[in-house]
MARDO-524045 format. One record per residue (C-alpha): residue in one letter; chain; y, x, z. Coordinates in nm, 4 decimals. Layout:
residues N
<r->a&c->A&y->Y&x->X&z->Z> $
...
//
This chain:
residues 275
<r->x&c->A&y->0.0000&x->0.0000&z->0.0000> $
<r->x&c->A&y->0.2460&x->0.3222&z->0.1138> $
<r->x&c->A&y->0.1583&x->0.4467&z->-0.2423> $
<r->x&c->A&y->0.2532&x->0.1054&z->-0.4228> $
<r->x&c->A&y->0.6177&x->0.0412&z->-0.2818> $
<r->x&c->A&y->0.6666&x->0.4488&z->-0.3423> $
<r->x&c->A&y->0.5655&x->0.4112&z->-0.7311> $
<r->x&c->A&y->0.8414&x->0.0866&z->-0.6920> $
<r->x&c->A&y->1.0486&x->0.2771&z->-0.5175> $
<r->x&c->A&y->1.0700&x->0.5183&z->-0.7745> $
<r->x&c->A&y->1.0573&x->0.3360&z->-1.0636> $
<r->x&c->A&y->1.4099&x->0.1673&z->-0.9625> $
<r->x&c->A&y->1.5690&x->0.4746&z->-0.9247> $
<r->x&c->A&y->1.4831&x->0.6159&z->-1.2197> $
<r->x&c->A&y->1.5903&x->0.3148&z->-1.4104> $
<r->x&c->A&y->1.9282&x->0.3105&z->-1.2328> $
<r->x&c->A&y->1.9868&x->0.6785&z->-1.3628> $
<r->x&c->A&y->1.9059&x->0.6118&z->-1.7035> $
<r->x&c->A&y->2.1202&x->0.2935&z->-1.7178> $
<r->x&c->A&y->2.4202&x->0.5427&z->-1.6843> $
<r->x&c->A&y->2.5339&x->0.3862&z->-1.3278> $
<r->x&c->A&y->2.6281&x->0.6920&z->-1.2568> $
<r->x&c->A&y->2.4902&x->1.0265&z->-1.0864> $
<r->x&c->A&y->2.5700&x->0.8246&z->-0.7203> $
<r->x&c->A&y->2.2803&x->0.6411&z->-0.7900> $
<r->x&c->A&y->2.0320&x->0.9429&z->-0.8713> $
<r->x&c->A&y->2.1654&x->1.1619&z->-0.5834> $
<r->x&c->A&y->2.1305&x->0.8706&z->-0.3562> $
<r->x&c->A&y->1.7736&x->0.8295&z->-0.5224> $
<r->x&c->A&y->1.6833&x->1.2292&z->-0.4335> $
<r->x&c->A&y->1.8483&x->1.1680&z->-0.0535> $
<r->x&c->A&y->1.5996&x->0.8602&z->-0.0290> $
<r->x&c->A&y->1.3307&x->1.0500&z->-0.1215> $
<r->x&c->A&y->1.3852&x->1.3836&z->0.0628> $
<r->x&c->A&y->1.3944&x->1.1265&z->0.4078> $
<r->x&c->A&y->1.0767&x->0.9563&z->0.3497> $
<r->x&c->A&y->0.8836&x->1.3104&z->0.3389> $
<r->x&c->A&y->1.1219&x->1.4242&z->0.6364> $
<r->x&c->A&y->1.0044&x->1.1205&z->0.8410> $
<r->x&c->A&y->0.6396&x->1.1204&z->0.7366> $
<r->x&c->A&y->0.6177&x->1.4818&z->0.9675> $
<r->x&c->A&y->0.2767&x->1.3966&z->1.1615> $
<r->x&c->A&y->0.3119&x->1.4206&z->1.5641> $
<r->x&c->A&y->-0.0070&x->1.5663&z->1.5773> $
<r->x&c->A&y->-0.0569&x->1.9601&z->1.6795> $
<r->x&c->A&y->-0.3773&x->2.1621&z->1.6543> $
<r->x&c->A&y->-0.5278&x->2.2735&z->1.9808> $
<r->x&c->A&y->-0.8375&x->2.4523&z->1.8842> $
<r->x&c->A&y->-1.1406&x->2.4955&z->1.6390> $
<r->x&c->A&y->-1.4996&x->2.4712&z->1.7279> $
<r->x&c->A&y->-1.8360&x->2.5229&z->1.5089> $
<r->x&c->A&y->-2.1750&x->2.4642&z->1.5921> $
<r->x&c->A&y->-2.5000&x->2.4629&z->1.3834> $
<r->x&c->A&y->-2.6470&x->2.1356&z->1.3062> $
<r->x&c->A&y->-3.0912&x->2.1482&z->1.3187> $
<r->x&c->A&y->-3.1835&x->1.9628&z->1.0231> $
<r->x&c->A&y->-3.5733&x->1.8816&z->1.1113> $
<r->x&c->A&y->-3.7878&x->1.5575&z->1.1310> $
<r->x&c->A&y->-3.5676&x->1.4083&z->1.3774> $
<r->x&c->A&y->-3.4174&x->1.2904&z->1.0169> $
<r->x&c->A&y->-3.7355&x->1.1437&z->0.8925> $
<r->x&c->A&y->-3.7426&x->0.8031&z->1.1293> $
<r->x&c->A&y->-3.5766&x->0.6048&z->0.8791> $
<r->x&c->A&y->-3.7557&x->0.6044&z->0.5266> $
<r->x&c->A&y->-3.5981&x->0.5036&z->0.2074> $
<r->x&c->A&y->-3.8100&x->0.3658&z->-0.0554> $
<r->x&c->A&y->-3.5982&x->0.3673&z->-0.3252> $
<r->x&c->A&y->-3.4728&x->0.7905&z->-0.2334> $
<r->x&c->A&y->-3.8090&x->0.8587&z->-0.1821> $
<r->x&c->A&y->-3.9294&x->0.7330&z->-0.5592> $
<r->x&c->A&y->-3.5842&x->0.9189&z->-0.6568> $
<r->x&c->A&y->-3.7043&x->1.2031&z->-0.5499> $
<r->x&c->A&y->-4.0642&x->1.1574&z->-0.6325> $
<r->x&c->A&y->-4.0435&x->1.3851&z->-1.0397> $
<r->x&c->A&y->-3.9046&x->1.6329&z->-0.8385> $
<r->x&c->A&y->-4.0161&x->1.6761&z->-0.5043> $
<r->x&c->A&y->-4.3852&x->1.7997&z->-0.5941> $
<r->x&c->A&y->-4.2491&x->2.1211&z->-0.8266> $
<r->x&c->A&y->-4.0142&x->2.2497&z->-0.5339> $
<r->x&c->A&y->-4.3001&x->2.1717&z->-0.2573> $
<r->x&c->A&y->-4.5221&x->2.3520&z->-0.4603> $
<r->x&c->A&y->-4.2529&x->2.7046&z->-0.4213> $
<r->x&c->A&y->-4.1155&x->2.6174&z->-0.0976> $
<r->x&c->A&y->-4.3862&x->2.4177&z->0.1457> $
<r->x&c->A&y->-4.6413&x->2.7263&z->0.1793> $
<r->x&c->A&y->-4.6310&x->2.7927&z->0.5371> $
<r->x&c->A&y->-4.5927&x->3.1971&z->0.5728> $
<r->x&c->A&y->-4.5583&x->3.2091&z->0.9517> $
<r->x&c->A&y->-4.4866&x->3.0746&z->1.2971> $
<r->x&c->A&y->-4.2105&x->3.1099&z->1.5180> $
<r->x&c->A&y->-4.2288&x->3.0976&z->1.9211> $
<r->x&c->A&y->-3.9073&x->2.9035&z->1.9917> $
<r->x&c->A&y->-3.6277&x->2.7484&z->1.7902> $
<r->x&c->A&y->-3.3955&x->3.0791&z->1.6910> $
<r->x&c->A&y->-3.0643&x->3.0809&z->1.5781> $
<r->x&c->A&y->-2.8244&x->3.4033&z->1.4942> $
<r->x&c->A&y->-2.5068&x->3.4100&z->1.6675> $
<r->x&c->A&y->-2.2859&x->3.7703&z->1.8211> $
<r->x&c->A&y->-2.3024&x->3.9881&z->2.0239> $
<r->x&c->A&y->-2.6995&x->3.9363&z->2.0212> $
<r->x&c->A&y->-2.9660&x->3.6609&z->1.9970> $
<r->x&c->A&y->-3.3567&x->3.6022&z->1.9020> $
<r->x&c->A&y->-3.2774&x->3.5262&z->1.5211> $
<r->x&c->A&y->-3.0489&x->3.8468&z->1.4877> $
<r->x&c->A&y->-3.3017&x->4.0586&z->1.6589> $
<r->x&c->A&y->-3.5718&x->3.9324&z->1.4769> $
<r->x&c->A&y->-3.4328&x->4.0512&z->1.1212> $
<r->x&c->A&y->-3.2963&x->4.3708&z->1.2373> $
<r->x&c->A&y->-3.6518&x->4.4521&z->1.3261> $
<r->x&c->A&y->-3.7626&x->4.3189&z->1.0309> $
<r->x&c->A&y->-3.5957&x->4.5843&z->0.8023> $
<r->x&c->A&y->-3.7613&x->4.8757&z->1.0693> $
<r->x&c->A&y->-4.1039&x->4.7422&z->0.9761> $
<r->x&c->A&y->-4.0265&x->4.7159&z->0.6748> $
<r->x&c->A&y->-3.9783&x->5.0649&z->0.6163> $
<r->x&c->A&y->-4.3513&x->5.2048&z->0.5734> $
<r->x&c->A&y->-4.3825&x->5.0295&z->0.2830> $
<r->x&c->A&y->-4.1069&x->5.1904&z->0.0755> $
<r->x&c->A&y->-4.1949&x->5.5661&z->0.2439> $
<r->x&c->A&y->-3.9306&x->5.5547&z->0.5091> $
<r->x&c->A&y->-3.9502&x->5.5612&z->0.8466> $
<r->x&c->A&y->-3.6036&x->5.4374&z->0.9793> $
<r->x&c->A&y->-3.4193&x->5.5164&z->1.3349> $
<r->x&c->A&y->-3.2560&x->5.1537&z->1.3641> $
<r->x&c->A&y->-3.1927&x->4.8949&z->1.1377> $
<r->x&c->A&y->-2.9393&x->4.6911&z->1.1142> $
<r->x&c->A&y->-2.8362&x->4.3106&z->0.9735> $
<r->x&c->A&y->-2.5271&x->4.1154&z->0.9310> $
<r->x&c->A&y->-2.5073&x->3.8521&z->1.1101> $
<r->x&c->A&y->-2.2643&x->3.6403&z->0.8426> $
<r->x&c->A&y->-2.5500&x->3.6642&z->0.6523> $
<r->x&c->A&y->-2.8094&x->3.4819&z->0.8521> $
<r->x&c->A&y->-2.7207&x->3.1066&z->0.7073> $
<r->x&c->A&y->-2.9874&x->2.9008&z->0.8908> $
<r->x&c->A&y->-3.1783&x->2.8951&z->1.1775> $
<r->x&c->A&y->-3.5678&x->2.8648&z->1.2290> $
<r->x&c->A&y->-3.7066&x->2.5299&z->1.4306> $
<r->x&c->A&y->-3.9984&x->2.6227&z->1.6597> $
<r->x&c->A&y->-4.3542&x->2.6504&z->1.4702> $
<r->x&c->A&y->-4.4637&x->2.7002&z->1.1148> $
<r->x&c->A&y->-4.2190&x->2.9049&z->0.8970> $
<r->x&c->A&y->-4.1840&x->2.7892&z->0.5492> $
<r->x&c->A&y->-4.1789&x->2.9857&z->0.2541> $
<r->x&c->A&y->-3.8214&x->2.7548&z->0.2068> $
<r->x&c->A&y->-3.6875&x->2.8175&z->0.5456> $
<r->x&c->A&y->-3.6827&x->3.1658&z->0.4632> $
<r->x&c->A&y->-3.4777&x->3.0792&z->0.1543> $
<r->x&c->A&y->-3.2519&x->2.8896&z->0.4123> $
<r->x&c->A&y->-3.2189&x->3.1977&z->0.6468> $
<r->x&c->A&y->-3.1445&x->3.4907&z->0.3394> $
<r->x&c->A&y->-3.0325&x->3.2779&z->0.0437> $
<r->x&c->A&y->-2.8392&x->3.5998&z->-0.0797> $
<r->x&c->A&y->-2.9823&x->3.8321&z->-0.3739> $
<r->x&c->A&y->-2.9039&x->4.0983&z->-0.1278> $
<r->x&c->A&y->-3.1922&x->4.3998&z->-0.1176> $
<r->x&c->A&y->-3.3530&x->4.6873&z->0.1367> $
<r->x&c->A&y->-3.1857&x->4.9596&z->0.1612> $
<r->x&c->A&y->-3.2144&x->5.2999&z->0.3565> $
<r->x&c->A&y->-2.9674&x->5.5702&z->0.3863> $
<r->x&c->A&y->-2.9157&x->5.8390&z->0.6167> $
<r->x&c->A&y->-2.6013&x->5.8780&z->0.8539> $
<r->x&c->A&y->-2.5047&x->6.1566&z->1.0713> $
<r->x&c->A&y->-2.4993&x->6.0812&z->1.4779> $
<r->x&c->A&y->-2.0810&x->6.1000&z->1.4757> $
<r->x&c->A&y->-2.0765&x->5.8207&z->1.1548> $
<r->x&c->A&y->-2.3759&x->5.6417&z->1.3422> $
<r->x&c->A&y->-2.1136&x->5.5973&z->1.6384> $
<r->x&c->A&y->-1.8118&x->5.5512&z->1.4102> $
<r->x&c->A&y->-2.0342&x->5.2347&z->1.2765> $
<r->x&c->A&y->-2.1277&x->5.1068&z->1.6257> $
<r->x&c->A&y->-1.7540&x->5.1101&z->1.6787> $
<r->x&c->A&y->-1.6858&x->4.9092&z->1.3729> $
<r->x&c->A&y->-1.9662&x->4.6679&z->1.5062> $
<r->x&c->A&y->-1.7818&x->4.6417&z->1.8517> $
<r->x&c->A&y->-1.4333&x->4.5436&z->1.6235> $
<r->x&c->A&y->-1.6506&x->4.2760&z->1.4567> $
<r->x&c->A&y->-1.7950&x->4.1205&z->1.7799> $
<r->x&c->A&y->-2.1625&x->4.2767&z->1.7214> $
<r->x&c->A&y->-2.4297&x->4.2513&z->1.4235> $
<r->x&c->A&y->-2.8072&x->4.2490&z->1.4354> $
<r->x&c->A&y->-2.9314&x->4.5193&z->1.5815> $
<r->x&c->A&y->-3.3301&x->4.6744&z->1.5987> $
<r->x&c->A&y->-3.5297&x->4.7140&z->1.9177> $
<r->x&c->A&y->-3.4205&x->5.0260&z->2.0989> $
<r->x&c->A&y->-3.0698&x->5.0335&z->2.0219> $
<r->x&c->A&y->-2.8435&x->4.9649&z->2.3435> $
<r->x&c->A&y->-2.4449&x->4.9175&z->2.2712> $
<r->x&c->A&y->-2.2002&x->4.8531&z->2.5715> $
<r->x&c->A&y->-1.8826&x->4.6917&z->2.4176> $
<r->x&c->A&y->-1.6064&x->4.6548&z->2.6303> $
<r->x&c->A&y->-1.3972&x->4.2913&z->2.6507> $
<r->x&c->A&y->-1.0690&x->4.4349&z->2.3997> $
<r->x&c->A&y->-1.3954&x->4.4990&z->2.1517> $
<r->x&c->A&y->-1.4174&x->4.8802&z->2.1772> $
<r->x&c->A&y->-1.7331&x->5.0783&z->2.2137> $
<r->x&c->A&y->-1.8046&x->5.1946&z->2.5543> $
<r->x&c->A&y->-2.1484&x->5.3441&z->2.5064> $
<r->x&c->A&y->-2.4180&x->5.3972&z->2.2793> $
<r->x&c->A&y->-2.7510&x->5.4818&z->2.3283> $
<r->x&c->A&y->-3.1105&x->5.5200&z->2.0890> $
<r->x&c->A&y->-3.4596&x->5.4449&z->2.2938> $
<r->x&c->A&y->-3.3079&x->5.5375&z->2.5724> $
<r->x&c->A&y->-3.0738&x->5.8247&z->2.4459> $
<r->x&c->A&y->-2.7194&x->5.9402&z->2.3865> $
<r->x&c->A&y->-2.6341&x->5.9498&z->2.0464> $
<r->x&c->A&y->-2.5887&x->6.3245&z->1.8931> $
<r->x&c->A&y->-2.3052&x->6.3637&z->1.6758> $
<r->x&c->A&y->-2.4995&x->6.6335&z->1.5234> $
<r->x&c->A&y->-2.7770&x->6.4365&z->1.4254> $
<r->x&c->A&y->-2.9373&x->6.2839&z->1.1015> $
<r->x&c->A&y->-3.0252&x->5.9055&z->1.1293> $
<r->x&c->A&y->-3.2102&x->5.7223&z->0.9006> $
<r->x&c->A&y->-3.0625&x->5.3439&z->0.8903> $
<r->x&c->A&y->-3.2403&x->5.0576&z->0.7556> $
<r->x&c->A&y->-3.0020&x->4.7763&z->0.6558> $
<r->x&c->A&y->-2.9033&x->4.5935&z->0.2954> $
<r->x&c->A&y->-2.7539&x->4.7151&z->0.0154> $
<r->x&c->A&y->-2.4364&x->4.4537&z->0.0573> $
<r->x&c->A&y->-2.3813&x->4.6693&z->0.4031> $
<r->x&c->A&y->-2.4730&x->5.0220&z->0.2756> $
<r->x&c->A&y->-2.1555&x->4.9252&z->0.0096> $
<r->x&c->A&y->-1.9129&x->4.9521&z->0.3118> $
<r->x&c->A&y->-1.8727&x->4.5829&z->0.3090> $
<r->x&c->A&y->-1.8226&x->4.3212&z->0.6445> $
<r->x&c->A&y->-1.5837&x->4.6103&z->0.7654> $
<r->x&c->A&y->-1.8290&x->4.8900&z->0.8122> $
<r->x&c->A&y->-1.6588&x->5.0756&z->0.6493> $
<r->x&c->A&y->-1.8368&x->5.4301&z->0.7737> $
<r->x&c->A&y->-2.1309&x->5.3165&z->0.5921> $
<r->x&c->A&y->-1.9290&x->5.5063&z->0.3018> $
<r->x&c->A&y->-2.0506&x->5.7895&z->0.4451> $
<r->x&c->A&y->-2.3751&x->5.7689&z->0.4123> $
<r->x&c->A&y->-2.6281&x->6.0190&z->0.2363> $
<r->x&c->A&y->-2.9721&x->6.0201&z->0.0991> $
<r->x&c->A&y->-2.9790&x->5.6154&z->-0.0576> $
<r->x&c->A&y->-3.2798&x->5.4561&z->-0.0861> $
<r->x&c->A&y->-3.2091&x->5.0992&z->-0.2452> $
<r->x&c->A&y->-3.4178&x->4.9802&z->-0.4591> $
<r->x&c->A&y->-3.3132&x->4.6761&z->-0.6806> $
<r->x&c->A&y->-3.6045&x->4.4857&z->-0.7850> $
<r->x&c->A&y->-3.6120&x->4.1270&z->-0.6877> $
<r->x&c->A&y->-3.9299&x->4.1592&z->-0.5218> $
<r->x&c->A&y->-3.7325&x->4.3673&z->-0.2496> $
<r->x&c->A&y->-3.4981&x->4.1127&z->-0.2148> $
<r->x&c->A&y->-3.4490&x->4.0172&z->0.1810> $
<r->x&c->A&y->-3.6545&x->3.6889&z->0.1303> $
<r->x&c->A&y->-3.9499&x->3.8899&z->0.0317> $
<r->x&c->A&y->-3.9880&x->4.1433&z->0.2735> $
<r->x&c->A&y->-3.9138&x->3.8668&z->0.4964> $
<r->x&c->A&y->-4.1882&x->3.6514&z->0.3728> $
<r->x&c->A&y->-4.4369&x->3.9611&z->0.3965> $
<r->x&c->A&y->-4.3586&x->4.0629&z->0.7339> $
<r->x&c->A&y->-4.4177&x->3.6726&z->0.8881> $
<r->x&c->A&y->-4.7501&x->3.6489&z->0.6483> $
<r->x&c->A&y->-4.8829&x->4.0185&z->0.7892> $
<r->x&c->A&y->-4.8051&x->3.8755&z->1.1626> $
<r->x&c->A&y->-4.9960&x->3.5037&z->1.0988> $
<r->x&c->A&y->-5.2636&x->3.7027&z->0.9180> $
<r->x&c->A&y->-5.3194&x->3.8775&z->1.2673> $
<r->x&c->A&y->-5.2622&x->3.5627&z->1.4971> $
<r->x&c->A&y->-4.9556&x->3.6685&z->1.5878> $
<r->x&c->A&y->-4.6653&x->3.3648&z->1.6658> $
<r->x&c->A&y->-4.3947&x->3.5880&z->1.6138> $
<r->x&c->A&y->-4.1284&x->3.5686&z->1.9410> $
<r->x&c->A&y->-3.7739&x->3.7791&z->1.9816> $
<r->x&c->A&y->-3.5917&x->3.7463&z->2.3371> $
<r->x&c->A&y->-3.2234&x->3.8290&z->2.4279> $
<r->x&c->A&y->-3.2912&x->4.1690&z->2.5453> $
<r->x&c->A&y->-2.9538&x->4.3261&z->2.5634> $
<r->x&c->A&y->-2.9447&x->4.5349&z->2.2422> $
<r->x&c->A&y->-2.5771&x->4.4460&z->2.2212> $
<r->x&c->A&y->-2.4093&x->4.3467&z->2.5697> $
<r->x&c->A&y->-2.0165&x->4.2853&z->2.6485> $
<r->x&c->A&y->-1.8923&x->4.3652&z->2.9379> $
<r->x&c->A&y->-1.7005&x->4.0697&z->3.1027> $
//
């Protein structure tokens, strides 16, 4: 209705300008309009921004509808086919979120076990956590919730960083409020996001040190800020799709369910902020 008498509104003006009444009426016509944007200001005032992840699981399923469901029903056999095959199970529900959490951990170790398999044998690995874009319900892993968790075409990658540049990056991770980290790593970040300490199964980094980092080849680039990933020597990053994330993701769950193994990750204070 606002929109109607403003077309009106308008339209009037216009017409009294081009029936040469003079410029009075146009100028009066640009006044008009310049106070109905003035006194449209909105009284409201942001006070904060919150985000949350929403579970999408069979919660969702309660209500069924036919006529989606025959919709769907060309379709939903070829993408079950690719995505249904259960490849693992998890323990709990796990979700990635900084400094640290089960999800996070999970993947960073993920690209340590990986490492074998491509000749390597790393010191740490490490995942970024802007990456992780879904979290896993407790139970069987699907080969399409893995999709969920990596979508990215991103790859393995290994390179090798000296002990200073290893703490240069943990200090880039402290800037960033954290990123997945592997078993064994311990980083004390202090409130102002600073690195306080930094230790490597159970020892002080040495600057003079080689370390072998596993990560991804979108990190190894110097991208999400860490920046001393630049640095780095000694690349090993193989670009084949089958070494795309979702892969070696996909093999590591099978390997564990092959074995028995409900795969579980705890908070264990890889990353912890002091208050």
């Amino acid at each position: 209705m606002f929109l109607l008498h403003f077309l009106v509104w308008m339209t009037n003006c216009l017409y009294l300008c081009d029936m040469q009444q003079g410029k009075l009426f146009c100028l009066a016509g640009l006044v008009g309009l310049a106070s109905l944007f003035c006194s449209c200001r909105s009284h409201y005032t942001m006070s904060g921004i919150e985000r949350t992840r929403i579970l999408v699981d069979s919660r969702y399923d309660a209500q069924i509808d036919n006529d989606l469901n025959a919709f769907m029903a060309p379709y939903k056999h070829r993408v079950d086919s690719v995505m249904a095959p259960v490849v693992g199970k998890v323990a709990r529900y796990m979700a990635a979120q900084r400094p640290e959490s089960e999800l996070s951990n999970l993947l960073a170790d993920v690209l340590v076990w990986a490492g074998p398999k491509y000749g390597e044998k790393p010191d740490f690995g490490l995942y970024n956590v802007g990456g992780i874009r879904a979290a896993l319900a407790k139970g069987d892993v699907t080969a399409g919730d893995v999709l969920d968790v990596a979508p990215f075409e991103n790859k393995i990658a290994f390179v090798t960083l000296k002990g200073d540049v290893v703490l240069e990056l943990f200090e880039q991770l402290a800037m960033v409020g954290g990123e997945a980290v592997s078993h064994g790593v311990e980083l004390v970040f202090t409130k102002d996001r600073h690195l306080k300490s930094a230790r490597l199964n159970g020892e002080e980094i040495d600057p003079a040190r080689d370390y072998r980092v596993a990560s991804i080849d979108y990190l190894i680039q110097g991208n999400d800020h860490l920046e001393a990933f630049l640095k780095k020597t000694q690349v090993n990053s193989p670009q084949e799709e089958k070494n795309n994330l979702r892969y070696v993701i996909m093999d590591y769950f099978r390997e564990q369910m092959a074995k028995g193994i409900v795969v579980d990750r705890e908070i264990e204070g890889r990353i912890v902020v002091e208050p």
